[in-house]
C-alpha positions in Angstrom: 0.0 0.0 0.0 1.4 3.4 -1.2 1.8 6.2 1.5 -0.4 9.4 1.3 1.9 12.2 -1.0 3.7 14.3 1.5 1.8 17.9 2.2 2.8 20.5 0.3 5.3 22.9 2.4 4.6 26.6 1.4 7.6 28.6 0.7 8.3 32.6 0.1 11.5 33.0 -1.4 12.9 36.5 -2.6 12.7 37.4 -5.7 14.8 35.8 -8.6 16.1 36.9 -11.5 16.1 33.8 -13.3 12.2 33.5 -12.8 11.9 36.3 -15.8 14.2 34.2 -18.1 12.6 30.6 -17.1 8.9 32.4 -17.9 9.7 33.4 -21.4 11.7 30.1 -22.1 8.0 28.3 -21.0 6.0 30.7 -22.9 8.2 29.7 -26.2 7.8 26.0 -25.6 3.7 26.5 -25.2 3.8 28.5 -28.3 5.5 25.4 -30.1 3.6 22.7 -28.7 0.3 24.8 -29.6 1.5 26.6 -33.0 -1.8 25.6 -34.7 -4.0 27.2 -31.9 -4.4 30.9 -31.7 -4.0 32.0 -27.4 -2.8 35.0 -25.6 -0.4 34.2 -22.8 0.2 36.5 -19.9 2.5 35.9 -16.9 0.1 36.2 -13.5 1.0 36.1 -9.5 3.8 37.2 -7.9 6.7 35.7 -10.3 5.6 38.2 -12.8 6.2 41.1 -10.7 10.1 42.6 -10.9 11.5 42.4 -7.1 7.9 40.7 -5.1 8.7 38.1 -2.9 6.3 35.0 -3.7 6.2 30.8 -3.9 8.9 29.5 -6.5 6.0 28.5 -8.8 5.8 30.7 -12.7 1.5 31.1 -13.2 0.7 31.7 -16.3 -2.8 32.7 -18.0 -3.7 31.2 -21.1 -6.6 32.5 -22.7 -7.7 30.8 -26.1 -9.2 33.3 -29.2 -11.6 30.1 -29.5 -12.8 28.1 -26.2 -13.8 25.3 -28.1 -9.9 25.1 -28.7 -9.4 24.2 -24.7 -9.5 20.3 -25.6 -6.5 20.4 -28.2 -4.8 22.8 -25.9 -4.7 20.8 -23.1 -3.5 17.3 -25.3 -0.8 19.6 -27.0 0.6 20.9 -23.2 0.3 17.0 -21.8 3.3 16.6 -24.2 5.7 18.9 -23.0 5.5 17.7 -19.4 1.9 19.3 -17.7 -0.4 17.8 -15.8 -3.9 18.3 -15.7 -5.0 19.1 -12.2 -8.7 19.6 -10.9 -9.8 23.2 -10.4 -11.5 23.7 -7.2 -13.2 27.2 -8.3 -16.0 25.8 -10.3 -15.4 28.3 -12.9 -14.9 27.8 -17.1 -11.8 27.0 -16.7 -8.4 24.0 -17.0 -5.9 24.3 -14.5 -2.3 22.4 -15.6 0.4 21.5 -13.4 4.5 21.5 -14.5 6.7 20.0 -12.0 10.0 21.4 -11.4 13.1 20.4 -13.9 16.1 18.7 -12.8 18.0 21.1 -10.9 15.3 24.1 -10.6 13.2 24.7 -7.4 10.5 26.4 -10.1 7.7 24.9 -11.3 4.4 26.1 -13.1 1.0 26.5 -13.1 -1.0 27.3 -16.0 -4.5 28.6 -16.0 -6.3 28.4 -19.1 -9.6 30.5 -18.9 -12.1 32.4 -21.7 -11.5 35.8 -22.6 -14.8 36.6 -21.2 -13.9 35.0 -18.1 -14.1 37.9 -14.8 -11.6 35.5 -13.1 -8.9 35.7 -16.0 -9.4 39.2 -16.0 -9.3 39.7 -12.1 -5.9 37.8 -12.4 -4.1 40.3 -14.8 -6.1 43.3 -13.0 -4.5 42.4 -9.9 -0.9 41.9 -11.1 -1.1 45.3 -12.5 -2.4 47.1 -9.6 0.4 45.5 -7.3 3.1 45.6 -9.7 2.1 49.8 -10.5 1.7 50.5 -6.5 5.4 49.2 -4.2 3.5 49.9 -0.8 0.3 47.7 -1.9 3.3 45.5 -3.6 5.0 45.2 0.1 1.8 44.9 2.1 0.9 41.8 -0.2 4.7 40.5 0.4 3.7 40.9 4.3 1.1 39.0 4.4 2.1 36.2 2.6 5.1 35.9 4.7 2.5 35.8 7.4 0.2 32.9 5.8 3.2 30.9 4.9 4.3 30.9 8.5 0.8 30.4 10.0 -0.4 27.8 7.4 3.0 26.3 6.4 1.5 23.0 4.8 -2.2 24.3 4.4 -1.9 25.7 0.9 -6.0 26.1 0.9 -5.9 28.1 4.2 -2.7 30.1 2.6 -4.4 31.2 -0.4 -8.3 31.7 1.5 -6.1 34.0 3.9 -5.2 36.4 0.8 -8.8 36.5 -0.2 -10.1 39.8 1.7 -6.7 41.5 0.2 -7.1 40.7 -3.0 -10.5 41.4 -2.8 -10.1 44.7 -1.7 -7.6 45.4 -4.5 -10.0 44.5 -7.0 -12.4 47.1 -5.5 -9.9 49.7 -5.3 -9.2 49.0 -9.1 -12.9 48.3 -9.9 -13.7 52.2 -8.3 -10.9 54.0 -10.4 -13.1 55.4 -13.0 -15.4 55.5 -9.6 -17.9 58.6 -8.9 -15.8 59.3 -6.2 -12.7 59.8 -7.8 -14.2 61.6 -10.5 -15.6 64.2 -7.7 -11.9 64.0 -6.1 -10.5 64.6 -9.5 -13.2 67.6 -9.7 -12.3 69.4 -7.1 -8.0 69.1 -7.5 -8.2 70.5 -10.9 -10.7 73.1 -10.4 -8.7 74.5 -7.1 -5.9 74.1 -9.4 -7.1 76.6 -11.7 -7.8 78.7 -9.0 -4.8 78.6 -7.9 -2.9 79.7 -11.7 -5.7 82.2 -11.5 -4.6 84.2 -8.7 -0.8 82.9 -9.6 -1.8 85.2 -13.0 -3.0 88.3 -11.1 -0.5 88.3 -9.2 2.1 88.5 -12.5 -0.3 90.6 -13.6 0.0 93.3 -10.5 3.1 92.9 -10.6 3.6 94.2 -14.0 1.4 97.1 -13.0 4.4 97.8 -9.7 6.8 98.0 -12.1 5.4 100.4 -14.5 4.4 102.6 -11.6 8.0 102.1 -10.0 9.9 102.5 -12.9 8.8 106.7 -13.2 11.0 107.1 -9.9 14.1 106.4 -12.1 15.6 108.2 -14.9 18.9 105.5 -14.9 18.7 103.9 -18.7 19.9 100.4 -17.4 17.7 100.4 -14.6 14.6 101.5 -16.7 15.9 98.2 -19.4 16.1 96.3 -16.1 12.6 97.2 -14.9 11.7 96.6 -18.6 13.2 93.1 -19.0 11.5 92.1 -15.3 7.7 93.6 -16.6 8.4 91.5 -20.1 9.2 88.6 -17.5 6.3 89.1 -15.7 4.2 89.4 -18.8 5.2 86.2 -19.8 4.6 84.3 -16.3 1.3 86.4 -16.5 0.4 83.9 -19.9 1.6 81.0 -18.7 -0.2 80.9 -15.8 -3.2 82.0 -18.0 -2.9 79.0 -20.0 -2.3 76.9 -17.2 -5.7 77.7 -15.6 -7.8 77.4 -18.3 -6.2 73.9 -18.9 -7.3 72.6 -15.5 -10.5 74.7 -16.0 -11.5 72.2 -18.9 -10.5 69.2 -17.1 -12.2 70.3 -13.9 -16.1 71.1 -16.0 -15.3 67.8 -18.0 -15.6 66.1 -14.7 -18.5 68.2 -13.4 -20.5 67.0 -16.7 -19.7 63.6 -16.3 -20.1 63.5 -12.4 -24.3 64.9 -13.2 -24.5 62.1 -15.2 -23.1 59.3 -13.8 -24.3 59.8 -10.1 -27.4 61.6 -11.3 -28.7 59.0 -13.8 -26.3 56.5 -12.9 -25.4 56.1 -16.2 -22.4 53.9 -16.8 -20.1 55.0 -19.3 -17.6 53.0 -22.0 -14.2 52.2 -20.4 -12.7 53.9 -23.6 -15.1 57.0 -22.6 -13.4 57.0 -18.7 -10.6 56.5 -19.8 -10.4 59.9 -21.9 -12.3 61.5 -19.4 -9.2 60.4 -16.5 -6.4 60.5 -19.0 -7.4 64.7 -19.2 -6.5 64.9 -15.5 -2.9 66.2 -14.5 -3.3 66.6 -10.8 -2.6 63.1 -9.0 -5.2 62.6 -6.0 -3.1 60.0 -4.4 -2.9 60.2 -1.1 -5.8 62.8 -0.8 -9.3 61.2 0.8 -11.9 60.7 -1.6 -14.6 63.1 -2.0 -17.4 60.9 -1.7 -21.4 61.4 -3.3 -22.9 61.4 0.2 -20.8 64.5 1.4 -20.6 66.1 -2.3 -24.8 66.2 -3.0 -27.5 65.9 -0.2 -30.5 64.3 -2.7 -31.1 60.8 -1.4 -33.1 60.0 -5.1 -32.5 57.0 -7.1 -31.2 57.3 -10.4 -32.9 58.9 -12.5 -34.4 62.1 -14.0 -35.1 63.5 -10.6 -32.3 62.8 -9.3 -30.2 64.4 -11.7 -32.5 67.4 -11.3 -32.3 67.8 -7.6 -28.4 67.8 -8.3 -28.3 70.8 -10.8 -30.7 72.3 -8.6 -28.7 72.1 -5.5 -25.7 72.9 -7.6 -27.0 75.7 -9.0 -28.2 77.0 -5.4 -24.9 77.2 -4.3 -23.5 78.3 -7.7 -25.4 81.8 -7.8 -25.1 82.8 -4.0 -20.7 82.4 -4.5 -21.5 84.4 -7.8 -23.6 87.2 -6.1 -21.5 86.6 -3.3 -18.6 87.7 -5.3 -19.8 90.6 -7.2 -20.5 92.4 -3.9 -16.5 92.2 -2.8 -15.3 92.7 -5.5 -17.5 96.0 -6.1 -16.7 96.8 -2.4 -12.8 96.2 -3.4 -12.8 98.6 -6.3 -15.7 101.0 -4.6 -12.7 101.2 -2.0 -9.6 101.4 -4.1 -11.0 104.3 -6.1 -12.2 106.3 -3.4 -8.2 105.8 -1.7 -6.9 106.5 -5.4 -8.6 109.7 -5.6 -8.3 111.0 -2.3 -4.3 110.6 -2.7 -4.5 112.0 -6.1 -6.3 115.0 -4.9 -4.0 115.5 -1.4 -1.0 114.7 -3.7 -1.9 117.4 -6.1 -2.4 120.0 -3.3 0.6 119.5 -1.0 3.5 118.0 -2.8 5.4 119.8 -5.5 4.9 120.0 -9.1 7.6 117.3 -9.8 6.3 114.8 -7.1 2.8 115.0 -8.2 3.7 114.4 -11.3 5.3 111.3 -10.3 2.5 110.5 -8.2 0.0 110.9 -10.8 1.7 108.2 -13.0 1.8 106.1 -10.1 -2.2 106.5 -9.8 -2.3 105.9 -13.2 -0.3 102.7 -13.8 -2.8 101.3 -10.3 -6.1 102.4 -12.4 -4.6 100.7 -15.6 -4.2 97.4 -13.3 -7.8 97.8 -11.9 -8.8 97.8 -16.1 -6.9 95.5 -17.7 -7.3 92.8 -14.6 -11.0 92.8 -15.6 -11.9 93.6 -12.1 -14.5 95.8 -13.4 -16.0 94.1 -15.7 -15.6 90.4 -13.5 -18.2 92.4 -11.5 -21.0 92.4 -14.4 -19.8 88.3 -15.5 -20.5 87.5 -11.7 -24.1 89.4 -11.3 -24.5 87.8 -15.2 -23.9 84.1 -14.3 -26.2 84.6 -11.1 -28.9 85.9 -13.2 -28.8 83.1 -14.9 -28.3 80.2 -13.0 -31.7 82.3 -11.2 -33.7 81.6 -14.5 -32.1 77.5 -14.1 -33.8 77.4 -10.7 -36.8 78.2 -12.1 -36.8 75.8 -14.8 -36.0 73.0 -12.7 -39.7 74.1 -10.5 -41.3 73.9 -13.5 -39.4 70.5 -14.6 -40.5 69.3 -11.0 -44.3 70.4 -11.7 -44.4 68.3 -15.0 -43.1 65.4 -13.1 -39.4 65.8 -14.4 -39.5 64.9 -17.9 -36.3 63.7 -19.5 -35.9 66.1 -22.5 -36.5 69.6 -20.0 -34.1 68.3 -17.9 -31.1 67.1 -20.2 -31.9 70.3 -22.0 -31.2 71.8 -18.3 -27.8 70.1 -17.5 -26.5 71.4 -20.9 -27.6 75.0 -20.2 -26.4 74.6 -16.6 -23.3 73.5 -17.7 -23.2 76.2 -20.3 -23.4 78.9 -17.9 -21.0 77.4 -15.3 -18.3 77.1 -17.5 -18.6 80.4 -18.5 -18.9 82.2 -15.2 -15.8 83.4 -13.0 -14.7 81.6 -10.5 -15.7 82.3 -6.9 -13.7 84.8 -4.9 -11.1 82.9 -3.0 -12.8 82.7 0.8 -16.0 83.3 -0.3 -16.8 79.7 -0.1 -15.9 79.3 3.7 -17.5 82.5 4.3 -20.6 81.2 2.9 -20.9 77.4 3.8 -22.5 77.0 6.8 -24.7 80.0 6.1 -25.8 78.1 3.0 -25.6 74.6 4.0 -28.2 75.2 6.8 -30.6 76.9 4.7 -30.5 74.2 2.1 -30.8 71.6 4.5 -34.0 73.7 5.7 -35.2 73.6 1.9 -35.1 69.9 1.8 -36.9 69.7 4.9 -39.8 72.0 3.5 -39.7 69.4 0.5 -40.6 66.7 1.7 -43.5 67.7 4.1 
């Protein structure tokens, strides 16, 4: 009577470099063993990741153009030394077994699945989220150093233990064209712009300081100096310009989608997401996810309502930061005007010809920044947009009345987003200054709502 095979004895060995070389020599004998049968082969686990600890053992995925193929694949494999093994999983699948050569402590496992299997495609998804991300790579080389010590000979317990890990990988991958990173994407690029926007005003001011400095001089090389510094600043001045309307576009890109995705719950073409996240150029890593709950406060389902009640609460907010913003900003210049002409008018009555002179051009060169900054007219574009984001909040009563029919408000979203993207941004403060103001009297609105 033959003994019971010894238990396997789990092992996690460093990484070797020969495992890179002894995977492509296998994937060369497979492709001559099979040459009649058309398969893609992809190196899986931890083998295929440069410098991850993992078993001595190569997986590899084979995935046939044509299941009905499996059969012939399998025979062809038998003859270059694997075994055919039963899978435990259940799934549409043949799992093959390659002992270890003479002299080679690696073996491998090949997993021949469908294309359309989820499993295959959790198997490469996973590889590439470990092998993109080194402190997800180590946390996975942890715990299997873990499992191998705690289950040394149990290689079902080994692998069940990695099962809430890799689980929560495949989440983390599975939510990476998420809502919530779309909202988190949202708000880094749009306080991005913000950001090159008052980066601009300042080059901006600072061009107007230099023409107002340089009259105090009549040196030629310092007036070519002061020259070459406002030609400087005029060029930081575009840059930054450019710069903001870049992350402008990415920013309202994500707004649009964001309205329809959580408002409809529409689900959109991978190739669609990935345009939409290939536009953004500030990472989030690191930075907590902005998630739905905290981002909108309608409760709806899917649907046309839904996505009203989320251009109407964004529009809410949208025109109280606008009107909000006019008024400083026409305080601001209200105030700067009244200092410039009370120094203009003390200047010219108690300093002497040459000075006031001086000082005059001075005046002049601040006024010319107030113009060209568009202060003036930013005052009219905020008091503009609020007007009509007004005339949106009306629409979207009416919409409500007629029970929210899908044509009024798609037409809606468009107009909304129409008017958003061309209003000024919010005065930087004005939000905080606003925000609990606001937030308690929407949540009083939603209240009213539902009685």
């Amino acid at each position: 009577m033959s003994s019971p095979p010894a238990p396997v004895q789990i092992a996690i060995v460093p990484h070797q470099k020969s495992w890179k070389s002894a995977c492509t020599a296998e994937i060369i004998a497979i492709r001559s063993a099979t040459a009649s049968l058309r398969m893609f082969i992809d190196p899986v686990g931890s083998t295929a990741i440069a410098g991850l600890e993992g078993k001595p053992i190569i997986d590899l995925l084979v995935t046939p153009v044509d299941w009905r193929d499996v059969d012939r694949i399998t025979a062809a494999l038998t003859t270059i030394g694997y075994a055919r093994e039963v899978a435990k999983s259940g799934l549409p699948r043949e799992f093959l077994v390659k002992a270890a050569a003479n002299g080679t402590a690696t073996s491998f496992h090949l997993h021949i699945a469908p294309r359309e299997s989820e499993w295959g495609r959790n198997m490469l998804v996973f590889r590439d989220q470990i092998a993109a991300d080194r402190s997800l790579a180590k946390r996975y080389a942890s715990l299997k150093r873990q499992l191998a010590v705690a289950y040394p000979s149990d290689l079902e317990a080994y692998t069940q233990g990695k099962s809430d890990f890799v689980a929560e990988v495949l989440r983390h991958a599975d939510g990476a064209f998420g809502n919530e990173r779309l909202l988190t994407y949202q708000r880094v690029e749009l306080d991005r712009s913000r950001r090159y926007q008052d980066l601009a005003l300042i080059a901006q001011l600072g061009v107007a300081v230099v023409a107002a400095v340089s009259v105090y001089s009549d040196n030629n090389i310092i007036q070519l100096n002061f020259a070459l510094v406002g030609f400087f600043l005029a060029g930081l001045w575009l840059v930054f310009a450019h710069k903001q309307r870049s992350h402008r576009a990415a920013g309202d890109q994500a707004r649009r989608v964001i309205l329809l995705a959580s408002g409809l719950g529409d689900r959109f073409s991978a190739e669609q997401r990935l345009r939409v996240f290939d536009g953004f150029s500030v990472s989030i890593d690191g930075k907590p996810l902005v998630r739905e709950e905290d981002h909108f406060a309608s409760r709806e389902a899917p649907g046309y309502r839904r996505l009203a009640e989320l251009i109407e609460e964004s529009a809410y907010w949208t025109r109280d930061l606008q009107r909000s913003s006019a008024a400083w900003i026409r305080n601001v210049l209200a105030g700067a005007a009244l200092l410039i002409g009370c120094a203009l008018w003390t200047g010219l009555l108690a300093l002497p010809t040459d000075a006031s002179v001086s000082l005059a051009r001075v005046l002049v060169a601040a006024l010319v920044f107030l113009v060209s900054s568009d202060l003036l007219s930013s005052i009219f574009a905020y008091r503009e947009a609020a007007a009509a984001i007004g005339v949106i909040l009306q629409r979207v009563e009416i919409a409500a009345a007629r029970d929210y029919p899908s044509s009024d408000i798609m037409l809606l979203m468009s107009d909304y987003n129409a008017v958003v993207e061309s209003a000024p941004f919010a005065l930087p403060g004005v939000f905080r200054w606003r925000n609990a103001g606001l937030t308690r009297r929407w949540r009083n609105y939603l209240e009213q709502k539902r009685k």
